[in-house]
Backbone as a ProteinNet text record, in pm:
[ID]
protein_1_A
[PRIMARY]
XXXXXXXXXXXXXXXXXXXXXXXXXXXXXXXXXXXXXXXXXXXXXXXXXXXXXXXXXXXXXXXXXXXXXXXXXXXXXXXXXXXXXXXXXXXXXXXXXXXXXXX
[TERTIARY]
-15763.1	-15906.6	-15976.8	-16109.5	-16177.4	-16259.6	-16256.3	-16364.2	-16538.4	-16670.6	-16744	-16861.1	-16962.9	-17098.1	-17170.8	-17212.7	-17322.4	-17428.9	-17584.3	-17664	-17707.6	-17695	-17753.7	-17842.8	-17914.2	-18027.1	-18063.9	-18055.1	-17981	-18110.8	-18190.1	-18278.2	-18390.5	-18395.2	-18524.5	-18507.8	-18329.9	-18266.5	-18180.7	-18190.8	-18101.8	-17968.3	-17875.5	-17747.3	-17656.7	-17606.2	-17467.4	-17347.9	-17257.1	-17167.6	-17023.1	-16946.7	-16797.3	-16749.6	-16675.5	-16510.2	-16471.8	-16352.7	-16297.7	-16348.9	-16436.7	-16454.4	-16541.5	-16593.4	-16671.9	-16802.1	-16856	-16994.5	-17092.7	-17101.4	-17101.8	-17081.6	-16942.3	-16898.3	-16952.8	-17013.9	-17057.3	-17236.6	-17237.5	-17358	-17409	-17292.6	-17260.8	-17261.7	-17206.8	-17134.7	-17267.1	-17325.5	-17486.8	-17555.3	-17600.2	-17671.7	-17645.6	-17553	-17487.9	-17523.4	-17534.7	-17538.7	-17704.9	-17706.6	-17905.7	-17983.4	-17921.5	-17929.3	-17938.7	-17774.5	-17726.4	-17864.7	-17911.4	-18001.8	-18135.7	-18178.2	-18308.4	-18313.7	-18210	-18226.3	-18199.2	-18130.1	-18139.5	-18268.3	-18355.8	-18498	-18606.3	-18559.2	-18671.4	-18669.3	-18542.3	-18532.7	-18572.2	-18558.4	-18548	-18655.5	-18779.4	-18878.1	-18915.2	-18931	-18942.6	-18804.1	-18667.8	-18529.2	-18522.6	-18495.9	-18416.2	-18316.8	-18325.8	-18250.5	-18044.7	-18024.8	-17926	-17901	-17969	-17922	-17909.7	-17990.1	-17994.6	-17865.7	-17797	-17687	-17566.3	-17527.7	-17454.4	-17465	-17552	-17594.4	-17534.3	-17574.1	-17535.1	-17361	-17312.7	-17187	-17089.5	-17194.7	-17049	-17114.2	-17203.2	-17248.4	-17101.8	-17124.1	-17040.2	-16899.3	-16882.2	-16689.5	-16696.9	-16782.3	-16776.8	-16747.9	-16884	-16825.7	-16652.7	-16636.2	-16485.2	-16374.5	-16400.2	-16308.8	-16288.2	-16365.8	-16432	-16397.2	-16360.7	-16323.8	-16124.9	-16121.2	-15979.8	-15961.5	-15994	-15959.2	-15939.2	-16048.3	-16057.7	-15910.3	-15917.4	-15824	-15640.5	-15689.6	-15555.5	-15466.8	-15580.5	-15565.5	-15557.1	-15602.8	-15589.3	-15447.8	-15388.8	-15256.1	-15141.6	-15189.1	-15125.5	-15147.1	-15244.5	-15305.3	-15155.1	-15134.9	-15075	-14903.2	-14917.1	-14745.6	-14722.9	-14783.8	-14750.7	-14764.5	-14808.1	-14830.9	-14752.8	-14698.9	-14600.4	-14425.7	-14423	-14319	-14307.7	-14391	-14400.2	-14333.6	-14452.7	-14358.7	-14247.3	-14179.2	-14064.6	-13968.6	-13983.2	-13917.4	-13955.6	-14099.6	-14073	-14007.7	-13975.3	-13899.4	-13748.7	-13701.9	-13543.5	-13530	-13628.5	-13629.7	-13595.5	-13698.5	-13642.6	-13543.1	-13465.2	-13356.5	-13263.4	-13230.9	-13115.5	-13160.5	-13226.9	-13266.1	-13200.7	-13221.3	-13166.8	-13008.8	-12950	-12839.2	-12765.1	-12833.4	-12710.9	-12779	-12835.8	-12840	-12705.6	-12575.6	-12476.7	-12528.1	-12608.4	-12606.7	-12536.4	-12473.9	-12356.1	-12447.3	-12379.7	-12501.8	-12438.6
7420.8	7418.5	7459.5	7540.7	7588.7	7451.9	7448	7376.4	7415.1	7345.4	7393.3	7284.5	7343.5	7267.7	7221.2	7106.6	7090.4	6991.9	7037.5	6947.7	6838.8	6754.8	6613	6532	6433.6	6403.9	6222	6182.5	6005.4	5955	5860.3	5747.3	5850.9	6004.8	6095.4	6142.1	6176.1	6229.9	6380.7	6460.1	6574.6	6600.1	6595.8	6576.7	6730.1	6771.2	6893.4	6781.8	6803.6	6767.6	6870.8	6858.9	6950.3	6905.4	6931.1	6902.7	6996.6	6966.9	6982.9	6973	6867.9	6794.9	6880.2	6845.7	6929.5	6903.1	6992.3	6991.3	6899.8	6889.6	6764.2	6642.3	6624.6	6488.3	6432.1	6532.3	6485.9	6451.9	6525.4	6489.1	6346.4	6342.3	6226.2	6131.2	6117.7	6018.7	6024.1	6076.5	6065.5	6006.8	6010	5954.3	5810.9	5793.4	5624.2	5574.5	5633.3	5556.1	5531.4	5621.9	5645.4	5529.5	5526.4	5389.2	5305.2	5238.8	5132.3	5106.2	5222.3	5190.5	5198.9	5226	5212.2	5036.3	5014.9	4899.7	4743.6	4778	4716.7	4710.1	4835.9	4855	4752	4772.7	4699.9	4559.6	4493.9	4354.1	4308.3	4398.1	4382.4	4506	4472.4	4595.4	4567.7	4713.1	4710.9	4694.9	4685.8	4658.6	4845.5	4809.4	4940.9	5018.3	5174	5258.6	5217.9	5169.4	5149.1	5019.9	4934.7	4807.5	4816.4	4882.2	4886.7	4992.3	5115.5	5142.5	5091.2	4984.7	4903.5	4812.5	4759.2	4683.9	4738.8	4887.7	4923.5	4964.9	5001.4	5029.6	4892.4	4765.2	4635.4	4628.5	4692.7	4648.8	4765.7	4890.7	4985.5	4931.1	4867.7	4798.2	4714.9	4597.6	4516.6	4566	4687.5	4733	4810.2	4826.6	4922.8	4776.3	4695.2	4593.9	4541.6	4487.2	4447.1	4547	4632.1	4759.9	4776.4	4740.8	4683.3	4614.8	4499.8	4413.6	4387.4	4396.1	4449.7	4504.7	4615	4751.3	4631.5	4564.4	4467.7	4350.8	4282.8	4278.8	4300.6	4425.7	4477.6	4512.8	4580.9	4620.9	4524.1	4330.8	4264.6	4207.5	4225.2	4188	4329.7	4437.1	4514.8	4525.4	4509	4456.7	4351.1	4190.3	4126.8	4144.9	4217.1	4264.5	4350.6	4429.6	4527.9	4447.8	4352.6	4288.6	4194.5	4143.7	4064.5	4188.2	4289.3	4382.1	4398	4443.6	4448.6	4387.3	4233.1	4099.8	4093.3	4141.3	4158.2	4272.9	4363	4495.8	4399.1	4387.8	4339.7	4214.4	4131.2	4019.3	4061.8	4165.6	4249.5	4336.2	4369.4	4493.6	4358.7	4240.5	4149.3	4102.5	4117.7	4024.5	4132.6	4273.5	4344.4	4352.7	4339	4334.2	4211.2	4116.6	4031.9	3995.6	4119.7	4104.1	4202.4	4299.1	4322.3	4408.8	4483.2	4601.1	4692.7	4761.9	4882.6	4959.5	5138.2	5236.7	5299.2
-4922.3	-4945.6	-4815.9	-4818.7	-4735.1	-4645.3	-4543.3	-4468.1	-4486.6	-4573.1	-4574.8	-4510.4	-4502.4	-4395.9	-4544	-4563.9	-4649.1	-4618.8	-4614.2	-4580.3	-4678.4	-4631.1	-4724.1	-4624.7	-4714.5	-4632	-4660.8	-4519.2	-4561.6	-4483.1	-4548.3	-4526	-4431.1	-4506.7	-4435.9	-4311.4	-4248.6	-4132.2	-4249.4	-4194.1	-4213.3	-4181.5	-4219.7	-4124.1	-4222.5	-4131.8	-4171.8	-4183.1	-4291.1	-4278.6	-4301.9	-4256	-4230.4	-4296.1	-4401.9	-4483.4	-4585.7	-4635	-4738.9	-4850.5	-4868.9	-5016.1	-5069.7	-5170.7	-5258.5	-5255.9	-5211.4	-5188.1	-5311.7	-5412.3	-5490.5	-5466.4	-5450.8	-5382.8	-5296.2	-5140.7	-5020.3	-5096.6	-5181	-5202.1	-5294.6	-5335.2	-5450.4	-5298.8	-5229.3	-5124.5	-5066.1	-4979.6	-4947.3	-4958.2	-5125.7	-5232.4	-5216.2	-5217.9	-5230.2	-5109	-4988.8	-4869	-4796	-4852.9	-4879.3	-4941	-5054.9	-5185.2	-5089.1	-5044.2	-4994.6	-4895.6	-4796.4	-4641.6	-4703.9	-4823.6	-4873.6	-4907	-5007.9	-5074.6	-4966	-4813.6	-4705.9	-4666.3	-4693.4	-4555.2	-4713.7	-4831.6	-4879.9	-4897.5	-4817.3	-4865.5	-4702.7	-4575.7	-4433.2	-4364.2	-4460.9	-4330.2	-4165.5	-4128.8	-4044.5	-3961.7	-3984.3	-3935.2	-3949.6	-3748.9	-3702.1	-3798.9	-3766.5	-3853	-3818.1	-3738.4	-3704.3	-3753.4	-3775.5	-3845.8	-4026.9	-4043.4	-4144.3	-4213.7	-4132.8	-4167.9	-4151.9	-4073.5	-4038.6	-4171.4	-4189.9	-4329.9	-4522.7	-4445.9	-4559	-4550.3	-4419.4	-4454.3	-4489.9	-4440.1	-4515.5	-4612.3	-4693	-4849.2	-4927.4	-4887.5	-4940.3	-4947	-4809.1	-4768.1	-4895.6	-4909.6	-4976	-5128.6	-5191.7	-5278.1	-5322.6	-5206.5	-5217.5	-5254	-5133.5	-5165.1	-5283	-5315.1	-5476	-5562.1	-5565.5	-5676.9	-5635.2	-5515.8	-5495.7	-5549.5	-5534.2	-5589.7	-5752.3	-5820.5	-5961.1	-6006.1	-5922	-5969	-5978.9	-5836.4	-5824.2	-5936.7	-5980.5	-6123.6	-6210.3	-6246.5	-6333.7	-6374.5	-6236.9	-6233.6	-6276	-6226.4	-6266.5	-6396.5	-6498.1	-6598	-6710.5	-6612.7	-6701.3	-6679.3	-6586	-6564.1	-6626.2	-6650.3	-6717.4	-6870.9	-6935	-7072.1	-7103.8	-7001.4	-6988.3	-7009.5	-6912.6	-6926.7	-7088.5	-7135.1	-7218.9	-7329.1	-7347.2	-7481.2	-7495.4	-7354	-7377.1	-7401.4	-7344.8	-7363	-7533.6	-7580.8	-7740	-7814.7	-7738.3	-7830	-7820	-7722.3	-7647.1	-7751.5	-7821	-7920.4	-8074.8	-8094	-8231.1	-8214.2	-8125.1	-8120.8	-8132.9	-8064	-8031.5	-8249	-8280.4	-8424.9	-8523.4	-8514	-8609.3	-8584.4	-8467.6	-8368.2	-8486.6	-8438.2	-8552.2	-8758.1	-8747.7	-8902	-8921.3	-8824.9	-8891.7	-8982.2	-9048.1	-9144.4	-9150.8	-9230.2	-9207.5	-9282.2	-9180.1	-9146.3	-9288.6
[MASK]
+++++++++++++++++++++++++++++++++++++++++++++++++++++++++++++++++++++++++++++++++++++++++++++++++++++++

């Protein structure tokens, strides 16, 4: 993938950004962090531009973690459901097993 510049524009600063990603994405990703330092400056006016992104990047951590976490259970919510079926297929295969039927 090409390295490209895309401008996005966070809490009314202009910034270039460099990457890979898709110019969408960075703009998608922007958007969110913009959110996060708006919805900091309206609960905390008048709080420096630097506090208030600091603010917003442990709101974002917090969201990520929290979507870890989620995701973490989930995974165990499906391994154990996972194990269970099969402990129920392995129940009906051992049940037809000694009904002995000739093929």
């Amino acid at each position: 993938m090409n390295s490209q510049t895309v401008s996005v524009e966070i809490y009314g600063e202009r910034y270039l950004l460099k990457g890979e990603a898709d110019a969408e994405y960075v703009k998608r990703l922007a958007a969110a962090v913009d959110r996060k330092i708006r919805e900091a400056a309206t609960h905390l006016p008048g709080t420096p531009v630097a506090k208030l992104a600091i603010l917003a990047a442990i709101n974002l951590a917090h969201d990520c973690l929290q979507l870890q976490d989620d995701g973490a259970k989930k995974d165990t919510v499906i391994a154990t459901v996972s194990k269970r079926t099969k402990d129920l297929i392995d129940s009906i295969e051992e049940q037809f097993e000694d009904l002995d039927l000739p093929l």
